[in-house]
N, C-alpha and C positions, 0 to 999 in steps of 0.2 A: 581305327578303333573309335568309337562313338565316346565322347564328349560326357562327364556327367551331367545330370540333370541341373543340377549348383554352376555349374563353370559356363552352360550352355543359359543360363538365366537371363532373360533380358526384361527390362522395367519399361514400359510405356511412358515417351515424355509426354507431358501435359503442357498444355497451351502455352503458360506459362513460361517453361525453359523454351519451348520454340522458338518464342519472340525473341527473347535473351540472346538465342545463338542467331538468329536472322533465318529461320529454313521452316516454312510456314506448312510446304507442303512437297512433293517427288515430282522433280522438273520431269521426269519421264509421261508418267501419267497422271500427274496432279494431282495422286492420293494426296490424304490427309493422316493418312495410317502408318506414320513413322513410329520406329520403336528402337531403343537404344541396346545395342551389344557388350556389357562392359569388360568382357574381357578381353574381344576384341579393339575395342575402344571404337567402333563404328555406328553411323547413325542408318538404317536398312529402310527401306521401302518396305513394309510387308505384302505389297498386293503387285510388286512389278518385281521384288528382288534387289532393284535396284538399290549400292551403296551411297547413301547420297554423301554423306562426310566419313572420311577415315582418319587415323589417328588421330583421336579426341583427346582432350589432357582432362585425368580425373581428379576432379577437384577434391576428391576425399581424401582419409588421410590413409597411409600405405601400413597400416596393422589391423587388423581382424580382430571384432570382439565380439564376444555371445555371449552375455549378459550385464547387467548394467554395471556389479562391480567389477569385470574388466574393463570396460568402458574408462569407470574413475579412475583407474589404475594405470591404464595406457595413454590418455588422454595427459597434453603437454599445456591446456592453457589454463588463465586463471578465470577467478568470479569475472560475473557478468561488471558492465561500469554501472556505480551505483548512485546518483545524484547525492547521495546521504553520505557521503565524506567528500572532504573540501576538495582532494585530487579526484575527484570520480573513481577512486580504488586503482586507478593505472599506477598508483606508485610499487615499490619493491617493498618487501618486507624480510629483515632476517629475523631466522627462526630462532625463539628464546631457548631450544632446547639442547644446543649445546654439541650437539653429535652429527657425525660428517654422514656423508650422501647413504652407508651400508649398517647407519644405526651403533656405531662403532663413540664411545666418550671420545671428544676431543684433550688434548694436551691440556697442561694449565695456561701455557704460552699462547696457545692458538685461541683458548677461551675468553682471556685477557683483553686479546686484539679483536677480538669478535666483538668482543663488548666495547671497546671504542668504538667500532665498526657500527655498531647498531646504533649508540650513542648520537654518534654524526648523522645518524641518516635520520634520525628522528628528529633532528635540530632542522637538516636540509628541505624536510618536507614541505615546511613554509615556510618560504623567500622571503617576506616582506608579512608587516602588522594587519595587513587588508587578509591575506590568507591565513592568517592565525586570528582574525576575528571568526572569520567563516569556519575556521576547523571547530572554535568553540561554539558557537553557532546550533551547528551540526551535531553536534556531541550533546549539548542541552535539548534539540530535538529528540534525538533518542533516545535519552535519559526520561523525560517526558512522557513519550511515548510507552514506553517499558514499562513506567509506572504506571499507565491507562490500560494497560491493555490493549492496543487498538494494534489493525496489521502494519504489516509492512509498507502497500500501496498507501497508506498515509503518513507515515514517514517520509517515501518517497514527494508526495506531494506535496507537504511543509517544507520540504528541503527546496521544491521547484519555487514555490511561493518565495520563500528567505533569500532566495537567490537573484528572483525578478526586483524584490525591494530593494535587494542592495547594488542592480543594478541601476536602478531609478535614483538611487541614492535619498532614498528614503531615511536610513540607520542614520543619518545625520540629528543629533538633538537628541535622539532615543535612546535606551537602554539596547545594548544585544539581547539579554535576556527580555524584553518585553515583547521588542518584533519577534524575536524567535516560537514568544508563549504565541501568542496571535497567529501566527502560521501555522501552527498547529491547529487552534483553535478551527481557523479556516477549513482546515485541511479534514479537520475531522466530521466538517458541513457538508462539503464537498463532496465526500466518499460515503456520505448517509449515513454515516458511525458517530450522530450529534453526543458531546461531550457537553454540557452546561459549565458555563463560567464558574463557576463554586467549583466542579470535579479540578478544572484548570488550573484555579488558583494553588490549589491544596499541591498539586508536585511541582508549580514554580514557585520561585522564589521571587515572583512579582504582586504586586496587588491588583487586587480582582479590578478597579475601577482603572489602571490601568492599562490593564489586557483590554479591556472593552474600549476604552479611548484609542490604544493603538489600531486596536482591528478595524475599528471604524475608516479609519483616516485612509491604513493600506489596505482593505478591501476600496475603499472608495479610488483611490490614486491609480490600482493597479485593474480595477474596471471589473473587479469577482462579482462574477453573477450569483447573487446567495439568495437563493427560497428560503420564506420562510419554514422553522422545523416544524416536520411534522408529529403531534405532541404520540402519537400511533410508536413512533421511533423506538420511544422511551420505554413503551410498557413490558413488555419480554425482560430487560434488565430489570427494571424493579419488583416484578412478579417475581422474578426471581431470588430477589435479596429477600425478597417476603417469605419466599417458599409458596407460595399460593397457586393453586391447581391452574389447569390450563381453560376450567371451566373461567374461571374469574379473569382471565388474560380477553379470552373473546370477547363477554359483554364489556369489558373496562373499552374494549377499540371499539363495541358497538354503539356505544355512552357517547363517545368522542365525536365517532360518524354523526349520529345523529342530533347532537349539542352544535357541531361545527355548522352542520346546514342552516342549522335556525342562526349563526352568526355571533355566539357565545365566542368563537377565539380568538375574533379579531381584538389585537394588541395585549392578550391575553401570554404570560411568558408557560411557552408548551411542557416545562416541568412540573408546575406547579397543576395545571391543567390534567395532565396526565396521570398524576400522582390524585390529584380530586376524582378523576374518572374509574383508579383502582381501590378509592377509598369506600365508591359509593357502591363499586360491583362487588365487593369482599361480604360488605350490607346485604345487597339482594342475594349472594350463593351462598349465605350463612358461612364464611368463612371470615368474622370479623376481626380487623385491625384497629389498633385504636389511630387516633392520627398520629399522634406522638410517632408511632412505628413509620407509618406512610411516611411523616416529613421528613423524617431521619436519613430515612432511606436515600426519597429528592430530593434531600436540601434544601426545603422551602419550609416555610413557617406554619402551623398549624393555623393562624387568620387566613391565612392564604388557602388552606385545603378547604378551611370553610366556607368561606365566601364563594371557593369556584364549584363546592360542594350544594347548596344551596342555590345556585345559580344552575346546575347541572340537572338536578332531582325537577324543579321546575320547568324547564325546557322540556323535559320525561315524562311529564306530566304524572310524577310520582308522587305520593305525599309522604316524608320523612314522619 
């Protein structure tokens, strides 16, 4: 009786597993046309027949699922390791909710000792004051973070940053919470999601001149290669807080392009620059702001939107 078509299924290795197992190609006839049997567990020659391996061990796991929430539901392991807590997330966690494996309330007794249970392991988690720096560390990262809005890969990255500093031993002399703000800061250079020092200052609880003091020091120590931001970065979020059309988004980056060739941003701070370049485009598509609104937005000072305002319109060769 013939095989169904599912039981009889075999997947094509790709070069890749080949090398892995060592069987590049059919000692018979030196194809290259191997194709794997999995339920036989054999690896076949398709142009000579030939079995070249048998009994292969299947690395997968021995339950069936066809669709993703079986998949969640069968599946036996946890989150991925996460740089953004101190253990990398391999540690255990009991669950606060009180009820045994079939959703059934536990005793008062059993609850009682759970909650010792839980108690100690949360003590356990950090050994020593070097890992309960870093667990808080970590925690003011994301805290941070959450309040910016920025993803997750930058979380990640602040966490790699705070970690290379405090292997350097950097954190000596400094605040946790200041290296901490600065690695973020970094992190959020690094991923093109620029935050400006004002946005930073405002969800830490450090001062602005010192987040910039540290970051200088541990960028410089730790060898971050940081481009200057590009002020283009900015404009999508503050057109946005403006409400302003997409028509004004365009010319504001076109302002930018063509002020920056002439050499208008060198040492020029790209918020303030940016925020001048959507002050001046709101002017020419008849959708005007006052600055008042503009600075508000970027956090720069209306002398500031003017001056790079003025400096802008002239490179334009426009007359205000």
């Amino acid at each position: 009786m013939t095989r169904s078509t599912r039981q009889r299924e075999r997947t094509r290795e790709t070069d890749e597993t080949e090398d892995q197992e060592g069987v590049r190609a059919c000692p018979e006839c030196e194809s290259d046309n191997l194709v794997k049997d999995s339920d036989r567990g054999e690896l076949i020659c398709e142009d000579c027949g030939l079995v070249v391996e048998e009994e292969k061990i299947d690395p997968g796991p021995e339950w069936r699922a066809f669709n993703h929430q079986e998949r969640q539901e069968k599946s036996r392991v946890g989150a991925p390791t996460t740089q953004t807590m101190h253990d990398k997330g391999l540690t255990t966690t009991i669950d606060w909710k009180d009820k045994d494996a079939y959703g059934r309330s536990i005793s008062s007794k059993k609850r009682s000792q759970m909650h010792r249970l839980r108690k100690w392991q949360e003590r356990i988690r950090t050994k020593d004051a070097g890992e309960r720096n870093l667990q808080f560390a970590l925690s003011e990262i994301d805290r941070m973070a959450s309040a910016l809005g920025v993803p997750r890969s930058v979380r990640e990255v602040a966490s790699v940053i705070y970690r290379r500093a405090l292997k350097e031993d950097l954190i000596r002399g400094r605040s946790i919470e200041g290296v901490a703000t600065s690695a973020l800061y970094a992190a959020c250079r690094k991923e093109g999601i620029p935050r400006s020092l004002e946005e930073i200052s405002e969800v830490s609880r450090v001062e602005r001149k010192e987040i910039g003091r540290t970051y200088r020091y541990i960028s410089q120590e730790l060898g971050l290669e940081m481009r200057p931001v590009d002020p283009k970065k900015y404009v999508p979020r503050f057109c946005s807080e403006l409400e302003l059309s997409e028509e004004v988004q365009t010319k504001a980056n076109e302002i930018i392009e063509k002020t920056a060739e002439e050499g208008l941003l060198s040492g020029k701070s790209p918020t303030g620059y940016a925020a001048a370049a959507i002050y001046a485009a709101s002017l020419l598509c008849n959708e005007k702001k006052t600055q008042r609104e503009v600075a508000d937005v970027a956090q720069v000072t209306e002398v500031t939107i003017r001056n790079r305002y003025q400096e802008q319109i002239e490179a334009m060769g426009i007359h205000g």
